[in-house]
C-alpha positions in Angstrom: -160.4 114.5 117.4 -161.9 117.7 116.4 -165.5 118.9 116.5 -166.1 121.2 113.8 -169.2 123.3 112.8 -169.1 125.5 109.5 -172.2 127.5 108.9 -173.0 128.0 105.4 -174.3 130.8 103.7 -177.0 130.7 100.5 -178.2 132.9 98.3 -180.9 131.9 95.5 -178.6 129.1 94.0 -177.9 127.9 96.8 -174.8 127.1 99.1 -172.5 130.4 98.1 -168.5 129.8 97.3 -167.2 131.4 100.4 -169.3 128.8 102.0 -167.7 125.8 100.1 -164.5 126.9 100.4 -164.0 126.7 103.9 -165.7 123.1 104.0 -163.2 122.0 101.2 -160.5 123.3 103.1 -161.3 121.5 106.7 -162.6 118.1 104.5 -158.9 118.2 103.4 -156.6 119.3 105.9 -158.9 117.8 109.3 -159.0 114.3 108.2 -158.6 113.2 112.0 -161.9 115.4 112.6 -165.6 115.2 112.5 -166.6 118.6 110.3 -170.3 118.9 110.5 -172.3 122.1 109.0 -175.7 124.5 110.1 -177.4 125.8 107.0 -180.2 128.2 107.3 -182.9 128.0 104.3 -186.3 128.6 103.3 -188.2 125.2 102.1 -187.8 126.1 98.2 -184.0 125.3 98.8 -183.8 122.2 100.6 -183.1 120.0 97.8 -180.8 122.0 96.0 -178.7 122.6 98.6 -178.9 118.4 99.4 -177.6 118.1 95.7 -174.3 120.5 96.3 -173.4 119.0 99.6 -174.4 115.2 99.2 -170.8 114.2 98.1 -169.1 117.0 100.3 -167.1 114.6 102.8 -169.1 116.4 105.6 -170.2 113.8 108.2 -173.5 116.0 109.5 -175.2 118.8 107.8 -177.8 120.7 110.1 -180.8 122.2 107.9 -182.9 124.4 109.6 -185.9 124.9 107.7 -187.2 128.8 107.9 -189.0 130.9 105.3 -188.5 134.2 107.6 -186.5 136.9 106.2 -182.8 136.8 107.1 -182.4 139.5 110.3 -179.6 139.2 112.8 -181.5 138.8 115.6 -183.4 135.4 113.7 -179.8 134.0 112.8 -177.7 134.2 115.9 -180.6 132.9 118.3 -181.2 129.8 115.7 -177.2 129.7 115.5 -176.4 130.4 119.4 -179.6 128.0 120.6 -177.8 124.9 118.4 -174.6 125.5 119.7 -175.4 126.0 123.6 -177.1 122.5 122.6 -175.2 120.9 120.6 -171.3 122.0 121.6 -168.3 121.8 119.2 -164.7 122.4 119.4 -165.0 125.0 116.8 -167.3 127.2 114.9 -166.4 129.0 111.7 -168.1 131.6 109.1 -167.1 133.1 106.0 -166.3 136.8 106.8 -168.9 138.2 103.8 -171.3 141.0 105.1 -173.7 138.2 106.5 -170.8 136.8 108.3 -169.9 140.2 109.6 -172.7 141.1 110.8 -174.2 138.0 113.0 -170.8 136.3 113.9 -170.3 139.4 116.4 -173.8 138.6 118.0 -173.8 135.0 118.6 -170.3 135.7 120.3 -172.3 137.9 122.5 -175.4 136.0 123.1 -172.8 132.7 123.8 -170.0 134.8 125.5 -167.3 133.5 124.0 -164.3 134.7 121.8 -164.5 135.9 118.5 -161.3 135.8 116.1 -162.6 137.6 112.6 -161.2 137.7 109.0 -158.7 135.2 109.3 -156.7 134.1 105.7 -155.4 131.1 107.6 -156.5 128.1 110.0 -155.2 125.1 111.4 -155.2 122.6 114.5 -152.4 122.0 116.4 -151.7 118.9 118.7 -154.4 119.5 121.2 -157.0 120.6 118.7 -156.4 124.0 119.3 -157.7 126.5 116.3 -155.1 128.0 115.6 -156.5 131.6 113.8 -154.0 134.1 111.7 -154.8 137.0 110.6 -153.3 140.7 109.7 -152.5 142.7 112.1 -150.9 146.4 112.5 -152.7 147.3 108.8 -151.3 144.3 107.0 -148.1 144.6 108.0 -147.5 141.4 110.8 -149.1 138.2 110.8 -151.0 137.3 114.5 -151.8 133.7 115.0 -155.0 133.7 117.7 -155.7 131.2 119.9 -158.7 131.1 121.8 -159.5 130.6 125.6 -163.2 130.1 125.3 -165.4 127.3 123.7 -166.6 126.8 121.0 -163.3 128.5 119.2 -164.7 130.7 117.0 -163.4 132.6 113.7 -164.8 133.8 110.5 -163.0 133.5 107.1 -161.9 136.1 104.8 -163.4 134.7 101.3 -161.1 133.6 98.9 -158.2 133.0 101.7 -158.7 129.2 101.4 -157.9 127.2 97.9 -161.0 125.3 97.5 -161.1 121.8 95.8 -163.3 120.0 94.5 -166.3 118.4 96.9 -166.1 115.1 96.1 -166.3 112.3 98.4 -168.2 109.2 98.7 -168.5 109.4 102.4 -172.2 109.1 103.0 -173.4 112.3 104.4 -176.3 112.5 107.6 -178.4 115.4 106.2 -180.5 116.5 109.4 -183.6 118.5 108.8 -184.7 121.0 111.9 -187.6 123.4 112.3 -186.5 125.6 115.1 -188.7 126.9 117.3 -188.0 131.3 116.8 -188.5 133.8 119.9 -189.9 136.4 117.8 -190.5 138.9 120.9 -186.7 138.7 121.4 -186.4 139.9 117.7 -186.2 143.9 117.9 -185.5 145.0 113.7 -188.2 144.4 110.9 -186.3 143.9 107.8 -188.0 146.0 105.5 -186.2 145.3 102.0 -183.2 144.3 100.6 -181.1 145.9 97.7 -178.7 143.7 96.3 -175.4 145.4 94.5 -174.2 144.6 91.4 -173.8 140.4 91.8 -171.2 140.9 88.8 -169.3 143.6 91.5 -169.5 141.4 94.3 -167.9 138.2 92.3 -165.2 139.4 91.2 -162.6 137.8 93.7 -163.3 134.4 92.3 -162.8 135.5 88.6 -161.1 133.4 86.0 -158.6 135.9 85.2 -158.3 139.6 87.4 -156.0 142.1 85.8 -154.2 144.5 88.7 -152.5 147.4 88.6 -150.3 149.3 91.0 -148.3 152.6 91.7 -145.9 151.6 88.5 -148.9 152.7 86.4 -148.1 156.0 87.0 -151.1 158.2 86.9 -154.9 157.6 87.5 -155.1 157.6 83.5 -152.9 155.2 83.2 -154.9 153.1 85.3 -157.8 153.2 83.6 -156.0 151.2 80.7 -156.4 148.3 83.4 -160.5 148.9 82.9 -159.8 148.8 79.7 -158.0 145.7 78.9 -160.3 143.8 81.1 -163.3 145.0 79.2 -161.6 143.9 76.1 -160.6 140.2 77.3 -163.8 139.7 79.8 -161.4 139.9 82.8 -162.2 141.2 86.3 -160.4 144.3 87.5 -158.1 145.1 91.0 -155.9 147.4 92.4 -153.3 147.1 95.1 -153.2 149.0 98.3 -151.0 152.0 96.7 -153.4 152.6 93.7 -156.2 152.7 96.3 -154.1 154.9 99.1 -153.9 157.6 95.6 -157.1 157.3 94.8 -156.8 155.7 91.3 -159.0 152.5 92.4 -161.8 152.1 94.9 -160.9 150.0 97.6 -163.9 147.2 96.8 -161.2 145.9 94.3 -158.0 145.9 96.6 -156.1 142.8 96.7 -154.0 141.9 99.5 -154.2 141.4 103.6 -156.5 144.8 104.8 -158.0 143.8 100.6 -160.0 140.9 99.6 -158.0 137.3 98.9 -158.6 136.1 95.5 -158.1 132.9 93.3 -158.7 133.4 90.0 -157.3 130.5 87.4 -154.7 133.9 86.1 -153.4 136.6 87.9 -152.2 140.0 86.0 -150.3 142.3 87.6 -149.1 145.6 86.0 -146.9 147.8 88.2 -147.0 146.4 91.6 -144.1 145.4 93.6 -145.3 143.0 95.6 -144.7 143.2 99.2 -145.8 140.7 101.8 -149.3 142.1 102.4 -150.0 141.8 99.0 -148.5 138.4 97.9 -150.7 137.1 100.4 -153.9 138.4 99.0 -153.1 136.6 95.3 -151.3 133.0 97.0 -154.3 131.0 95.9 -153.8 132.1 92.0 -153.0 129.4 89.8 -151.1 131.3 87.7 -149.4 134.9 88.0 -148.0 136.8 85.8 -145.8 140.6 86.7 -145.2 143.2 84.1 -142.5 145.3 86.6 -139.1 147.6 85.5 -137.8 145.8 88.3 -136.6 142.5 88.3 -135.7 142.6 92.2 -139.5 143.4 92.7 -140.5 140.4 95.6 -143.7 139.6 93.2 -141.3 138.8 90.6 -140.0 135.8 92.8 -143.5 134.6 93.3 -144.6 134.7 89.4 -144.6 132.0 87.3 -143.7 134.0 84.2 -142.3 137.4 84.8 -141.8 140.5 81.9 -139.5 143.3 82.8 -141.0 145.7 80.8 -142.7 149.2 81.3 -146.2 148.2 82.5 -147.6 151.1 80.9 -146.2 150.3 77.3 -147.1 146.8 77.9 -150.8 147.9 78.5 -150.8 150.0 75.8 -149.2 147.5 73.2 -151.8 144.7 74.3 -155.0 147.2 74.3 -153.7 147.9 70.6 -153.5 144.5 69.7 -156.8 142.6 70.9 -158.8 145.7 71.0 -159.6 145.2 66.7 -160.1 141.9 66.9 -162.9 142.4 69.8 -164.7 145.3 67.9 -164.8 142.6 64.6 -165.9 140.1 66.7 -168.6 142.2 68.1 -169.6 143.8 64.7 -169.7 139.8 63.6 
């Protein structure tokens, strides 16, 4: 059996998606397992986060209680002290900017291996993490294992289909006030700037419209703004559009992109190759507008038009774009 620590991120609401997702995912697939979570939060959050996790199927969850500002430093000593305590066959992280940024120092400070932005985990026989991720730009699959203890990965958000936490197990919440080194942290925090939530959400949209090198032209891709304005969707862009410079890369889907799993996936001009099909696997529904029916996302669609994408565009903006201006007026 399995050890298994997932560290979850908040932000004002509480426990953040990325977060959920990979405890959904272990919950489901590591039944043989014990899959306990560390949670760092400020007193004002305790509850809340108790309320999202109490029917999570998680057998432990680790609060430590501290109202400092987040640093890297503060993170990977609480993080790394808990661990070099409290050992587990594995540790995993979601691979947001947080993740990023202290997973790489607690691998330090614990000097141990560090396997980051995996789309896909797994134990084999001997409770062995098995880690994938891309490799050579997107274009191989590597699946890691590691030699050193706890076997540590982060999570690309939005790699892992998420379902619902719900389960009556009773869950062991475990409230800690760790003890913080402050001489051993070096950076003052001076501020934070948050971007744009709505930018930084858009992976986990209920419909994303994409668009690829079939658009054409950098105009023509605008029309995917467009539409999505007109229908409330979220935009993205595969790795070509980016590579021309008709989409920044924030919104590429794909392996070396960002994973999504929206409840409808629109693509316009893409092909479809491996690295990109990967990215959109967790969709519920896809659908391709593509001149070519041999395309590989045409395979992998559940409804497929062989149509110009750039008429298609066109003919939809013209049709729903009235209707949302008298809908607006109204």
């Amino acid at each position: 059996m399995a050890n298994i620590l997932v560290f979850l991120e908040t932000d004002e609401n509480g426990i953040i998606k990325a977060s959920e997702e990979i405890v959904s995912y272990c919950v489901s697939n590591f039944k043989n397992s014990q899959v306990n979570a560390a949670v760092i939060l400020s007193t004002g959050l305790t509850q809340t986060v108790k309320g999202q996790l109490c029917n999570s199927g998680l057998d432990n969850i680790y609060l430590f209680i501290n109202d400092d500002a987040y640093s890297t430093e503060l993170y990977a000593q609480i993080l790394s002290g808990f661990l070099q305590e409290n050992m587990h066959d594995v540790f995993l992280i979601s691979a947001t900017p947080l993740g990023r940024d202290v997973a790489p120092r607690i691998a330090s400070k614990m000097n141990i291996g560090l396997t980051a932005d995996c789309t896909e985990i797994g134990l084999d026989e001997q409770n062995k993490l098995l880690a994938t991720r891309p490799t050579y730009g997107g274009k191989l699959m590597a699946t890691i294992l590691s030699k050193t203890v706890p076997q540590f990965a982060t999570i690309r958000p939005g790699a892992l289909k998420q379902t619902p936490l719900q389960n009556e197990k009773t869950v062991n919440f475990v409230e800690i006030h760790p003890e913080i080194d402050h001489s051993k942290i070096l950076c003052e925090v001076i501020s934070f700037q948050r971007k744009n939530k709505e930018s930084s959400d858009w992976t986990s949209a209920d419909i994303i419209i994409s668009g690829g090198r079939g658009l054409g032209s950098k105009e023509n891709f605008e029309l995917i703004y467009k539409l999505c304005d007109l229908i409330g969707a979220k935009p993205a862009a595969s790795r070509c559009a980016v590579e021309l410079g008709w989409a920044d890369s924030a919104i590429q889907v794909g392996q070396t992109g960002s994973s999504v799993s929206p409840k409808l996936y629109i693509a316009f001009g893409i092909s479809g190759a491996m690295q990109h099909l990967v990215g959109i696997e967790n969709a519920d529904r896809v659908i391709s507008v593509n001149t070519d029916k041999n395309a590989p996302i045409t395979a992998s669609s559940d409804i497929s038009v062989i149509a110009d994408a750039v008429t298609v565009l066109k003919s939809l903006i013209n049709e729903i774009e009235p209707e949302t201006e008298n809908a607006r007026k109204n």
